[in-house]
C-alpha positions as CSV (number, residue, x, y, z in Angstrom):
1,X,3.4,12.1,29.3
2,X,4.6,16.0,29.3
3,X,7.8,14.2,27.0
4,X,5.5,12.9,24.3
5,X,3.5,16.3,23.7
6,X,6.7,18.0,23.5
7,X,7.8,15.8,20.4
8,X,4.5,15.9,18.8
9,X,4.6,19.1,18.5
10,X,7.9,19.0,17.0
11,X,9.1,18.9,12.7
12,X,10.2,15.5,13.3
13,X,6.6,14.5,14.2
14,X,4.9,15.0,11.2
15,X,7.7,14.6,9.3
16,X,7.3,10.8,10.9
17,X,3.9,10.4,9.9
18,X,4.2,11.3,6.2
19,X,7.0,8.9,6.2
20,X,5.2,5.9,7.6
21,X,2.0,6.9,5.5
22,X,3.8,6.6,2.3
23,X,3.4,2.7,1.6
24,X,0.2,3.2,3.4
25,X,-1.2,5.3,0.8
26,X,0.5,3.7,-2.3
27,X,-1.3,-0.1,-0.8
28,X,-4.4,2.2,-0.3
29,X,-4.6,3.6,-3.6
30,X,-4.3,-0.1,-5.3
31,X,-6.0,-2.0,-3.6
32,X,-9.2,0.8,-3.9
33,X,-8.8,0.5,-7.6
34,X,-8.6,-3.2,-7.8
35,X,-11.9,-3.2,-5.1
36,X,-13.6,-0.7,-7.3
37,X,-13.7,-2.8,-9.9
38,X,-15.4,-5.8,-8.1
39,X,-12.1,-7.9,-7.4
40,X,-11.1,-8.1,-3.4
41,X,-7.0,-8.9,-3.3
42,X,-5.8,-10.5,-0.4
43,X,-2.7,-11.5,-1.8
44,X,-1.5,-7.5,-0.7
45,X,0.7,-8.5,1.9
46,X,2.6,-11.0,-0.2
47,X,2.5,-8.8,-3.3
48,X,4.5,-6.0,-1.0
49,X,7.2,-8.6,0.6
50,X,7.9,-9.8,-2.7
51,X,8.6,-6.3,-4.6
52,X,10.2,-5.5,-0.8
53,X,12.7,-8.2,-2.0
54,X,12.5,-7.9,-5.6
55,X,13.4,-4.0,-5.2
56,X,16.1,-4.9,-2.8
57,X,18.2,-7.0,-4.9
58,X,17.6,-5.4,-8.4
59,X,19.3,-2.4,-6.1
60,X,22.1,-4.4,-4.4
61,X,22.9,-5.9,-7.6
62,X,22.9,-3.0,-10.0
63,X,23.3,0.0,-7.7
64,X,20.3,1.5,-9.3
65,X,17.4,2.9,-7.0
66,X,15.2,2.9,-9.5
67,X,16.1,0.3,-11.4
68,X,14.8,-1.6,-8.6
69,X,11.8,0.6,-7.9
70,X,11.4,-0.3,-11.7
71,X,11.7,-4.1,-10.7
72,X,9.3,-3.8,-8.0
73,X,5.9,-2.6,-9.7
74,X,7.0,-5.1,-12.5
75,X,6.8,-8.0,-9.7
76,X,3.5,-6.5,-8.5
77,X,2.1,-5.7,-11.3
78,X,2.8,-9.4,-12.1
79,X,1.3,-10.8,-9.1
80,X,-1.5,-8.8,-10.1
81,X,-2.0,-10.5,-13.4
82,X,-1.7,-13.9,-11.7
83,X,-4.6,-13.0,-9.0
84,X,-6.9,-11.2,-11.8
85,X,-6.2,-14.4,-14.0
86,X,-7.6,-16.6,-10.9
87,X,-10.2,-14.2,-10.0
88,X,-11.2,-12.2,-12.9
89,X,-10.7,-14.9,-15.7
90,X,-11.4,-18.1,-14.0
91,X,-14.3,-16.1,-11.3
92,X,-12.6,-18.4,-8.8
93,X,-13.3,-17.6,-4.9
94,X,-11.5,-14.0,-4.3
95,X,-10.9,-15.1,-0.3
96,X,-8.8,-18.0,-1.5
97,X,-7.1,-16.8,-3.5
98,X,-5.6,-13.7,-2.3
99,X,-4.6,-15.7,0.7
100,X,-3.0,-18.3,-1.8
101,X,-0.9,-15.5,-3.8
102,X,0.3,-14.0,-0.3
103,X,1.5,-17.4,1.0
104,X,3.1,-18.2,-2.9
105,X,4.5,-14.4,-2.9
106,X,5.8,-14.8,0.8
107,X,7.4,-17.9,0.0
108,X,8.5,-16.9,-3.0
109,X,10.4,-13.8,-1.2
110,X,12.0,-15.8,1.1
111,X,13.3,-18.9,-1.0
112,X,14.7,-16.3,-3.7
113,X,16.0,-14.1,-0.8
114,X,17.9,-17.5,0.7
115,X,18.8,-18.7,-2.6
116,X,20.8,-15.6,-3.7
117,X,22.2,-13.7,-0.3
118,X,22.5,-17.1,1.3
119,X,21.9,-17.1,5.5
120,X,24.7,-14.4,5.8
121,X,25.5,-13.4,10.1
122,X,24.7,-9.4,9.4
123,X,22.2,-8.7,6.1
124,X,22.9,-6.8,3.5
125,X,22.4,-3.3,3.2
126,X,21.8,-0.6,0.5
127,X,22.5,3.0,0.3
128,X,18.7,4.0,0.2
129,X,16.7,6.8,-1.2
130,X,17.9,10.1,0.3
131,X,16.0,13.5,1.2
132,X,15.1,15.5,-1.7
133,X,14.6,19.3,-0.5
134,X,12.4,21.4,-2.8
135,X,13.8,24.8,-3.3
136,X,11.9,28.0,-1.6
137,X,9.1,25.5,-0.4
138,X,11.5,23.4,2.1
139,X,12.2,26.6,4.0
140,X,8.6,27.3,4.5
141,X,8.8,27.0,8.6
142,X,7.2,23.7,9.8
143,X,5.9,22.1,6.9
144,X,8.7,23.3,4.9
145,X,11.1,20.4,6.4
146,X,8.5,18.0,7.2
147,X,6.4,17.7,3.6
148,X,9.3,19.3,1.1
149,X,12.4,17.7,2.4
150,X,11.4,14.1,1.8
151,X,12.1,11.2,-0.7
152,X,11.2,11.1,-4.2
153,X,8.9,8.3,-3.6
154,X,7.0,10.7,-0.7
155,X,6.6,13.3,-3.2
156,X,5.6,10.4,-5.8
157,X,2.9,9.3,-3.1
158,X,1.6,12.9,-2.6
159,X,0.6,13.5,-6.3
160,X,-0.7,10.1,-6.6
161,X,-3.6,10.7,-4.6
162,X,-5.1,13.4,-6.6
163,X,-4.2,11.4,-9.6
164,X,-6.0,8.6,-8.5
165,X,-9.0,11.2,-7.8
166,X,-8.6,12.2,-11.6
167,X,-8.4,9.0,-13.0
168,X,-11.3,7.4,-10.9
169,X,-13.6,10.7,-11.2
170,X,-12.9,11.9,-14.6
171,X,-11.3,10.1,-17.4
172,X,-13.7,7.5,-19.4
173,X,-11.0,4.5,-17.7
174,X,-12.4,5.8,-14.2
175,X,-15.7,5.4,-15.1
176,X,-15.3,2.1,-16.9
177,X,-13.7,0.7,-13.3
178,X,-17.0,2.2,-11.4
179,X,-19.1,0.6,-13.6
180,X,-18.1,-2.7,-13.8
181,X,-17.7,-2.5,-10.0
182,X,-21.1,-1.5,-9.5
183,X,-23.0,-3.1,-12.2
184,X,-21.0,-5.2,-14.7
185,X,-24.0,-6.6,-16.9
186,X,-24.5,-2.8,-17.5
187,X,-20.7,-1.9,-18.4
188,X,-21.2,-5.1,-20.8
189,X,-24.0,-3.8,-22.3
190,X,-22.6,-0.5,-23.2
191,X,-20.0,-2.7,-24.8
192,X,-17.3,-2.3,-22.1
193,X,-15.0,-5.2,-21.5
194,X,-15.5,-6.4,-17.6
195,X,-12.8,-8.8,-18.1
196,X,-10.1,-6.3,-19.6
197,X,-11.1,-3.3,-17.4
198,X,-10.7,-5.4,-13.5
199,X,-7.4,-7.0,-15.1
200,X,-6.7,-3.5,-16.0
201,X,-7.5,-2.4,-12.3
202,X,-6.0,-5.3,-10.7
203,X,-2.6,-4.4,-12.3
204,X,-2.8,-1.0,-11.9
205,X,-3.1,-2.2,-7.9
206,X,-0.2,-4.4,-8.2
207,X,1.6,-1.8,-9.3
208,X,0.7,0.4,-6.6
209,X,1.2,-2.4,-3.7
210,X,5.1,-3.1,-5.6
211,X,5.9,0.9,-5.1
212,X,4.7,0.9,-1.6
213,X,7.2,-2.2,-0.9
214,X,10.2,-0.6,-2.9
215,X,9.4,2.6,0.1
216,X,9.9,0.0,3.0
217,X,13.1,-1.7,1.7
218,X,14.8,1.0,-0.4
219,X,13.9,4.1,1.5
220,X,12.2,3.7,5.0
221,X,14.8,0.8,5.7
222,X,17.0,0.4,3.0
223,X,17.7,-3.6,3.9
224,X,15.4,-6.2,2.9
225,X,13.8,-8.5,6.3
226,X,10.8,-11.3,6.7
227,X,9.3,-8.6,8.9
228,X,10.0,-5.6,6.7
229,X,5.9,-5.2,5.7
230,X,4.8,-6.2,8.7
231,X,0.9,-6.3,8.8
232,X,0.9,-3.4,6.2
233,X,-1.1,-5.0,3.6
234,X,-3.9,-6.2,6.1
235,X,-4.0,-2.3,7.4
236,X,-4.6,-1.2,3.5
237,X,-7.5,-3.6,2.9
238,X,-8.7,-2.1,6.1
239,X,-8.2,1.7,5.1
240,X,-10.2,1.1,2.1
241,X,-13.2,0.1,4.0
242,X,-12.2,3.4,6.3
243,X,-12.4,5.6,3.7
244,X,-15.3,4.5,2.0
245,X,-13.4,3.9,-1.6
246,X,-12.2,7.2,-2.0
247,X,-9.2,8.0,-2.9
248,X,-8.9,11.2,-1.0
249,X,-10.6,9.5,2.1
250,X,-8.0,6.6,1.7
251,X,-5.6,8.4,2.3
252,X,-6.7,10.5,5.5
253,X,-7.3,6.9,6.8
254,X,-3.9,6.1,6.2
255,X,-2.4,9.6,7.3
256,X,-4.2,8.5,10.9
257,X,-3.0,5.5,10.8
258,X,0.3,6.8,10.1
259,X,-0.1,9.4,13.3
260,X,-1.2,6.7,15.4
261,X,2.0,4.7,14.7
262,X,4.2,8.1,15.0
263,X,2.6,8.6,18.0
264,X,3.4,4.9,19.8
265,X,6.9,5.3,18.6
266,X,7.3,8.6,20.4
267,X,5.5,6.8,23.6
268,X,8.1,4.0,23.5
269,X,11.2,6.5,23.4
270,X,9.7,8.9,26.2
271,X,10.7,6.7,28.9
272,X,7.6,4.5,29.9
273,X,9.8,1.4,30.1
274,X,7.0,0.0,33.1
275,X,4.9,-0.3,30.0
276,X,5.8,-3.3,27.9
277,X,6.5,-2.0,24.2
278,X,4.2,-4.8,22.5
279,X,1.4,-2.5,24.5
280,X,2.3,0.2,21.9
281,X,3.0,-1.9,19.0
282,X,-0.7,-2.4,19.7
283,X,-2.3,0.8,19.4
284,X,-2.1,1.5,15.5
285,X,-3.7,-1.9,15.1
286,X,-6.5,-1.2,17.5
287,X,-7.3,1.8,16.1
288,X,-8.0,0.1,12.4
289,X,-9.7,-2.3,14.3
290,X,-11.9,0.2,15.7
291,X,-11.8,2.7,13.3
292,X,-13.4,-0.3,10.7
293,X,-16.1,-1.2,12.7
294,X,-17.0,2.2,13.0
295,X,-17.1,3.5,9.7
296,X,-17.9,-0.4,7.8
297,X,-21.9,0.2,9.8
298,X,-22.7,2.6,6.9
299,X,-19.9,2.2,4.1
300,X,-21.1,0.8,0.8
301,X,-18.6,-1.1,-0.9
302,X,-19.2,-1.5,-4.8
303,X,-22.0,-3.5,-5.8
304,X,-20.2,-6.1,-7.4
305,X,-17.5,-7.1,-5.2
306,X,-16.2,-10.3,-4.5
307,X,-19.0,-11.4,-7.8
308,X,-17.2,-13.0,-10.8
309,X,-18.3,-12.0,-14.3
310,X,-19.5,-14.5,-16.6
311,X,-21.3,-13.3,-19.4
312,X,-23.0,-16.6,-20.5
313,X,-25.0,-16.1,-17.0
314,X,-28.0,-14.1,-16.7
Protein backbone atom coordinates (compact mmCIF):
# COMPACT_ATOMS: atom_id res chain seq x y z
CA UNK A 1 0.00 0.00 0.00
CA UNK A 2 3.22 2.29 0.77
CA UNK A 3 3.20 2.46 -3.56
CA UNK A 4 -0.29 4.10 -3.65
CA UNK A 5 0.39 6.87 -0.93
CA UNK A 6 3.42 7.71 -2.80
CA UNK A 7 1.33 8.55 -6.04
CA UNK A 8 -1.33 10.28 -4.20
CA UNK A 9 0.71 12.50 -3.11
CA UNK A 10 2.05 13.20 -6.41
CA UNK A 11 0.86 16.27 -9.44
CA UNK A 12 -0.41 13.53 -11.41
CA UNK A 13 -2.85 12.65 -8.62
CA UNK A 14 -4.92 15.46 -8.53
CA UNK A 15 -4.27 16.30 -11.86
CA UNK A 16 -6.23 12.70 -12.38
CA UNK A 17 -9.07 13.68 -10.38
CA UNK A 18 -9.93 17.03 -12.01
CA UNK A 19 -9.70 15.17 -15.19
CA UNK A 20 -12.15 12.43 -14.43
CA UNK A 21 -14.42 15.11 -12.56
CA UNK A 22 -14.90 17.08 -15.58
CA UNK A 23 -17.94 15.23 -17.29
CA UNK A 24 -18.87 14.60 -13.79
CA UNK A 25 -19.47 18.15 -13.05
CA UNK A 26 -20.83 19.27 -16.51
CA UNK A 27 -23.75 15.98 -16.03
CA UNK A 28 -24.01 17.39 -12.45
CA UNK A 29 -24.65 20.80 -13.22
CA UNK A 30 -27.56 19.78 -15.84
CA UNK A 31 -29.13 17.52 -14.55
CA UNK A 32 -29.44 19.87 -11.07
CA UNK A 33 -30.96 22.49 -13.26
CA UNK A 34 -33.37 20.27 -15.11
CA UNK A 35 -34.26 18.63 -11.27
CA UNK A 36 -34.67 22.14 -9.99
CA UNK A 37 -37.25 22.82 -12.02
CA UNK A 38 -39.42 19.70 -11.17
CA UNK A 39 -38.41 17.51 -14.26
CA UNK A 40 -36.25 14.17 -13.19
CA UNK A 41 -34.16 13.03 -16.57
CA UNK A 42 -33.18 9.62 -16.80
CA UNK A 43 -32.46 9.72 -20.30
CA UNK A 44 -28.63 11.22 -18.99
CA UNK A 45 -26.82 8.28 -19.81
CA UNK A 46 -28.11 8.10 -23.36
CA UNK A 47 -28.09 11.87 -23.87
CA UNK A 48 -24.03 11.62 -23.01
CA UNK A 49 -23.29 8.38 -25.47
CA UNK A 50 -25.13 10.06 -28.09
CA UNK A 51 -23.19 13.64 -28.09
CA UNK A 52 -20.04 11.02 -27.14
CA UNK A 53 -20.75 9.88 -30.76
CA UNK A 54 -22.19 12.89 -32.19
CA UNK A 55 -18.93 14.98 -31.09
CA UNK A 56 -16.80 12.22 -32.34
CA UNK A 57 -17.69 12.16 -35.89
CA UNK A 58 -18.54 15.97 -36.43
CA UNK A 59 -14.59 15.86 -35.31
CA UNK A 60 -13.38 12.98 -37.52
CA UNK A 61 -15.20 14.36 -40.28
CA UNK A 62 -14.41 17.97 -40.20
CA UNK A 63 -11.22 18.13 -38.17
CA UNK A 64 -12.73 20.63 -35.99
CA UNK A 65 -12.76 20.15 -32.03
CA UNK A 66 -15.19 22.38 -31.62
CA UNK A 67 -17.16 22.04 -34.28
CA UNK A 68 -17.93 18.89 -32.71
CA UNK A 69 -18.10 20.12 -29.15
CA UNK A 70 -20.58 22.52 -31.08
CA UNK A 71 -22.40 19.29 -32.44
CA UNK A 72 -22.60 17.69 -29.19
CA UNK A 73 -24.69 20.30 -26.86
CA UNK A 74 -26.82 20.62 -30.12
CA UNK A 75 -27.57 16.70 -29.86
CA UNK A 76 -28.18 17.13 -26.16
CA UNK A 77 -29.79 20.00 -26.11
CA UNK A 78 -32.08 18.18 -28.60
CA UNK A 79 -32.66 15.20 -26.61
CA UNK A 80 -33.50 17.64 -24.04
CA UNK A 81 -36.36 19.08 -25.95
CA UNK A 82 -37.66 15.66 -26.82
CA UNK A 83 -37.74 14.56 -22.89
CA UNK A 84 -39.26 18.06 -21.72
CA UNK A 85 -41.74 17.62 -24.70
CA UNK A 86 -42.78 14.02 -23.02
CA UNK A 87 -42.47 15.22 -19.62
CA UNK A 88 -42.97 18.84 -19.38
CA UNK A 89 -45.63 19.23 -22.28
CA UNK A 90 -47.40 16.00 -22.29
CA UNK A 91 -46.87 15.54 -17.90
CA UNK A 92 -46.18 11.99 -19.05
CA UNK A 93 -44.42 9.58 -16.21
CA UNK A 94 -40.72 11.14 -15.84
CA UNK A 95 -39.33 7.37 -14.82
CA UNK A 96 -40.38 6.15 -18.22
CA UNK A 97 -39.35 8.23 -19.99
CA UNK A 98 -35.93 9.10 -19.26
CA UNK A 99 -35.33 5.41 -19.37
CA UNK A 100 -37.08 5.44 -22.91
CA UNK A 101 -34.79 8.43 -24.37
CA UNK A 102 -31.54 6.57 -22.94
CA UNK A 103 -32.44 3.28 -24.61
CA UNK A 104 -33.66 5.52 -28.12
CA UNK A 105 -30.32 7.76 -27.60
CA UNK A 106 -28.17 4.51 -26.94
CA UNK A 107 -29.48 2.99 -29.92
CA UNK A 108 -29.45 5.76 -31.70
CA UNK A 109 -25.50 6.07 -31.02
CA UNK A 110 -24.80 2.90 -32.00
CA UNK A 111 -26.83 2.30 -35.34
CA UNK A 112 -25.46 5.89 -36.52
CA UNK A 113 -21.93 4.85 -35.26
CA UNK A 114 -22.33 1.30 -37.40
CA UNK A 115 -23.98 3.00 -40.28
CA UNK A 116 -21.21 5.54 -40.98
CA UNK A 117 -17.63 3.97 -39.56
CA UNK A 118 -18.90 0.58 -40.54
CA UNK A 119 -17.48 -2.57 -38.03
CA UNK A 120 -13.90 -1.51 -38.83
CA UNK A 121 -10.88 -4.26 -36.96
CA UNK A 122 -9.08 -1.07 -34.99
CA UNK A 123 -11.54 2.18 -34.39
CA UNK A 124 -11.05 5.23 -35.37
CA UNK A 125 -9.25 7.81 -33.68
CA UNK A 126 -9.02 11.65 -33.28
CA UNK A 127 -6.30 13.97 -32.41
CA UNK A 128 -8.10 15.14 -29.18
CA UNK A 129 -8.08 18.24 -27.07
CA UNK A 130 -4.55 19.02 -25.86
CA UNK A 131 -3.20 20.73 -22.50
CA UNK A 132 -3.70 24.34 -22.35
CA UNK A 133 -1.06 25.86 -19.85
CA UNK A 134 -2.01 29.25 -18.30
CA UNK A 135 0.79 31.62 -18.18
CA UNK A 136 2.41 32.51 -14.53
CA UNK A 137 -0.45 30.43 -12.95
CA UNK A 138 0.80 26.89 -14.41
CA UNK A 139 4.11 27.35 -12.64
CA UNK A 140 2.56 27.84 -9.41
CA UNK A 141 4.22 24.50 -7.71
CA UNK A 142 1.57 21.78 -7.28
CA UNK A 143 -1.55 23.07 -8.39
CA UNK A 144 0.13 25.00 -10.96
CA UNK A 145 0.42 21.69 -13.37
CA UNK A 146 -2.43 19.98 -11.98
CA UNK A 147 -5.46 22.76 -12.25
CA UNK A 148 -3.72 25.32 -14.95
CA UNK A 149 -2.25 22.91 -17.36
CA UNK A 150 -5.47 21.23 -18.44
CA UNK A 151 -7.94 21.21 -21.48
CA UNK A 152 -10.10 23.98 -22.41
CA UNK A 153 -13.06 22.06 -21.61
CA UNK A 154 -11.54 21.61 -17.75
CA UNK A 155 -11.12 25.22 -17.57
CA UNK A 156 -14.79 25.50 -19.25
CA UNK A 157 -16.04 23.06 -16.32
CA UNK A 158 -14.27 25.13 -13.58
CA UNK A 159 -16.15 28.46 -14.33
CA UNK A 160 -19.28 26.70 -14.93
CA UNK A 161 -19.85 25.93 -11.54
CA UNK A 162 -19.84 29.40 -10.13
CA UNK A 163 -21.87 30.25 -13.14
CA UNK A 164 -24.37 27.94 -12.42
CA UNK A 165 -24.28 29.38 -8.73
CA UNK A 166 -24.97 32.87 -10.41
CA UNK A 167 -27.58 31.95 -12.53
CA UNK A 168 -29.49 29.68 -10.03
CA UNK A 169 -29.00 32.27 -6.99
CA UNK A 170 -29.16 35.60 -8.68
CA UNK A 171 -30.54 36.35 -12.01
CA UNK A 172 -34.61 36.54 -12.21
CA UNK A 173 -34.13 33.00 -14.71
CA UNK A 174 -32.67 31.41 -11.39
CA UNK A 175 -35.38 32.18 -9.56
CA UNK A 176 -38.04 31.47 -12.15
CA UNK A 177 -36.36 27.58 -12.20
CA UNK A 178 -36.71 27.52 -8.09
CA UNK A 179 -40.00 28.45 -8.27
CA UNK A 180 -41.55 26.46 -10.50
CA UNK A 181 -39.60 23.57 -8.87
CA UNK A 182 -40.83 24.25 -5.57
CA UNK A 183 -44.26 25.62 -6.12
CA UNK A 184 -45.37 25.91 -9.74
CA UNK A 185 -49.20 27.09 -9.10
CA UNK A 186 -47.23 30.01 -7.38
CA UNK A 187 -44.63 30.77 -10.35
CA UNK A 188 -48.13 30.63 -12.47
CA UNK A 189 -49.68 32.92 -10.49
CA UNK A 190 -46.97 35.53 -10.62
CA UNK A 191 -47.46 35.10 -14.33
CA UNK A 192 -44.40 32.91 -14.90
CA UNK A 193 -44.53 30.31 -17.65
CA UNK A 194 -44.01 26.63 -15.91
CA UNK A 195 -44.05 25.12 -19.23
CA UNK A 196 -41.40 27.56 -20.93
CA UNK A 197 -39.12 27.92 -17.78
CA UNK A 198 -38.62 23.54 -17.18
CA UNK A 199 -38.22 23.30 -21.11
CA UNK A 200 -35.88 26.13 -20.63
CA UNK A 201 -34.06 24.09 -17.73
CA UNK A 202 -34.32 20.81 -19.35
CA UNK A 203 -32.28 22.17 -22.42
CA UNK A 204 -30.08 24.05 -20.59
CA UNK A 205 -29.31 20.24 -18.98
CA UNK A 206 -29.05 18.79 -22.21
CA UNK A 207 -26.70 20.97 -23.06
CA UNK A 208 -24.67 20.42 -20.13
CA UNK A 209 -24.94 16.38 -20.33
CA UNK A 210 -23.73 16.91 -24.45
CA UNK A 211 -20.46 18.89 -23.15
CA UNK A 212 -19.68 16.39 -20.59
CA UNK A 213 -19.82 13.58 -23.46
CA UNK A 214 -17.77 15.67 -26.05
CA UNK A 215 -14.91 15.61 -22.66
CA UNK A 216 -15.00 11.63 -22.72
CA UNK A 217 -14.68 11.18 -26.54
CA UNK A 218 -12.71 14.24 -27.68
CA UNK A 219 -10.51 14.84 -24.77
CA UNK A 220 -10.32 12.21 -21.97
CA UNK A 221 -10.26 9.42 -24.90
CA UNK A 222 -10.26 11.01 -28.03
CA UNK A 223 -12.07 7.71 -29.80
CA UNK A 224 -15.64 7.07 -29.64
CA UNK A 225 -16.71 3.26 -27.73
CA UNK A 226 -20.19 1.60 -26.52
CA UNK A 227 -18.47 1.76 -23.08
CA UNK A 228 -17.02 5.30 -23.39
CA UNK A 229 -19.76 6.84 -20.64
CA UNK A 230 -19.77 4.04 -18.73
CA UNK A 231 -22.26 4.38 -15.76
CA UNK A 232 -21.50 8.24 -15.74
CA UNK A 233 -24.98 9.47 -16.13
CA UNK A 234 -26.44 7.19 -13.29
CA UNK A 235 -23.40 8.60 -10.95
CA UNK A 236 -24.68 12.36 -11.89
CA UNK A 237 -28.33 11.74 -10.96
CA UNK A 238 -26.83 10.36 -7.90
CA UNK A 239 -24.41 13.46 -7.15
CA UNK A 240 -27.34 15.63 -7.31
CA UNK A 241 -29.13 13.92 -4.50
CA UNK A 242 -25.27 14.10 -2.76
CA UNK A 243 -25.13 17.50 -2.97
CA UNK A 244 -28.39 18.54 -1.98
CA UNK A 245 -29.14 20.63 -5.40
CA UNK A 246 -26.39 22.86 -5.09
CA UNK A 247 -24.38 23.65 -7.56
CA UNK A 248 -21.30 24.17 -5.41
CA UNK A 249 -22.12 20.96 -3.35
CA UNK A 250 -22.55 19.13 -6.77
CA UNK A 251 -19.62 19.48 -7.58
CA UNK A 252 -17.59 18.51 -4.31
CA UNK A 253 -19.74 15.32 -4.79
CA UNK A 254 -18.37 14.78 -8.00
CA UNK A 255 -14.68 16.00 -7.09
CA UNK A 256 -15.01 12.79 -4.48
CA UNK A 257 -16.23 10.83 -6.76
CA UNK A 258 -13.64 11.76 -9.08
CA UNK A 259 -10.79 10.99 -6.12
CA UNK A 260 -12.35 7.87 -5.40
CA UNK A 261 -11.93 6.69 -9.10
CA UNK A 262 -8.19 8.27 -9.17
CA UNK A 263 -7.62 6.57 -6.24
CA UNK A 264 -8.76 2.72 -7.65
CA UNK A 265 -6.80 3.46 -10.69
CA UNK A 266 -3.64 4.08 -8.81
CA UNK A 267 -4.53 0.73 -6.52
CA UNK A 268 -4.72 -1.30 -9.79
CA UNK A 269 -1.26 -0.08 -11.18
CA UNK A 270 0.54 -0.48 -7.67
CA UNK A 271 0.91 -4.04 -8.02
CA UNK A 272 -2.02 -5.82 -6.09
CA UNK A 273 -2.57 -8.21 -9.05
CA UNK A 274 -3.94 -11.01 -6.03
CA UNK A 275 -6.75 -8.58 -6.05
CA UNK A 276 -9.10 -8.95 -9.10
CA UNK A 277 -9.36 -5.43 -10.76
CA UNK A 278 -13.32 -5.54 -11.07
CA UNK A 279 -12.78 -5.25 -6.95
CA UNK A 280 -11.55 -1.67 -7.75
CA UNK A 281 -13.74 -0.90 -10.58
CA UNK A 282 -16.12 -1.27 -7.59
CA UNK A 283 -15.11 1.16 -5.18
CA UNK A 284 -16.25 4.55 -6.89
CA UNK A 285 -19.66 2.97 -7.30
CA UNK A 286 -19.86 1.96 -3.75
CA UNK A 287 -19.07 5.02 -2.45
CA UNK A 288 -22.23 6.81 -4.48
CA UNK A 289 -23.98 4.03 -3.26
CA UNK A 290 -23.18 4.82 0.15
CA UNK A 291 -22.50 8.25 -0.02
CA UNK A 292 -26.55 8.56 -1.32
CA UNK A 293 -28.03 6.83 1.36
CA UNK A 294 -26.27 8.82 3.64
CA UNK A 295 -26.91 12.21 2.69
CA UNK A 296 -30.71 11.37 0.73
CA UNK A 297 -31.95 10.67 5.00
CA UNK A 298 -32.18 14.51 5.25
CA UNK A 299 -31.85 15.98 1.56
CA UNK A 300 -34.98 17.83 0.34
CA UNK A 301 -35.35 17.59 -3.21
CA UNK A 302 -37.62 20.46 -4.81
CA UNK A 303 -41.16 20.30 -4.03
CA UNK A 304 -42.38 19.68 -7.27
CA UNK A 305 -40.32 16.97 -8.67
CA UNK A 306 -41.39 14.28 -10.70
CA UNK A 307 -45.26 16.48 -10.65
CA UNK A 308 -46.46 17.48 -14.09
CA UNK A 309 -47.91 20.96 -14.55
CA UNK A 310 -51.34 21.32 -15.76
CA UNK A 311 -52.90 24.44 -15.24
CA UNK A 312 -56.58 23.41 -15.93
CA UNK A 313 -55.97 21.35 -12.45
CA UNK A 314 -56.45 22.73 -9.10
Amino acid sequence: MSAVFEQIFQVGFLAAIIRIATPLAFATLGEMFSERSGVLNLGIEGIMLLCAMTGFTATSLSGSLWLGVLVAVLTGMLMGALHALFTVALGLSQHVCGIGVTLFSSGLAYFLYRLIFGQQSVPPSIKGFQTLPIPLLSDVPVLGPAVFNQFALVYMAILAIPLAAFVLYRTPWGLSVRMVGENPRAADSAGISVIATRFQAVILGGALMGLAGAFLSMAQFNAFTFGVVSGRGWVAIALVVFGRWDPWRSAGAALLFAFVDALQLRMQASGLGHIPYEAFLMLPFIFTIVAMAVMSRNAVAPSALLKPFRREER
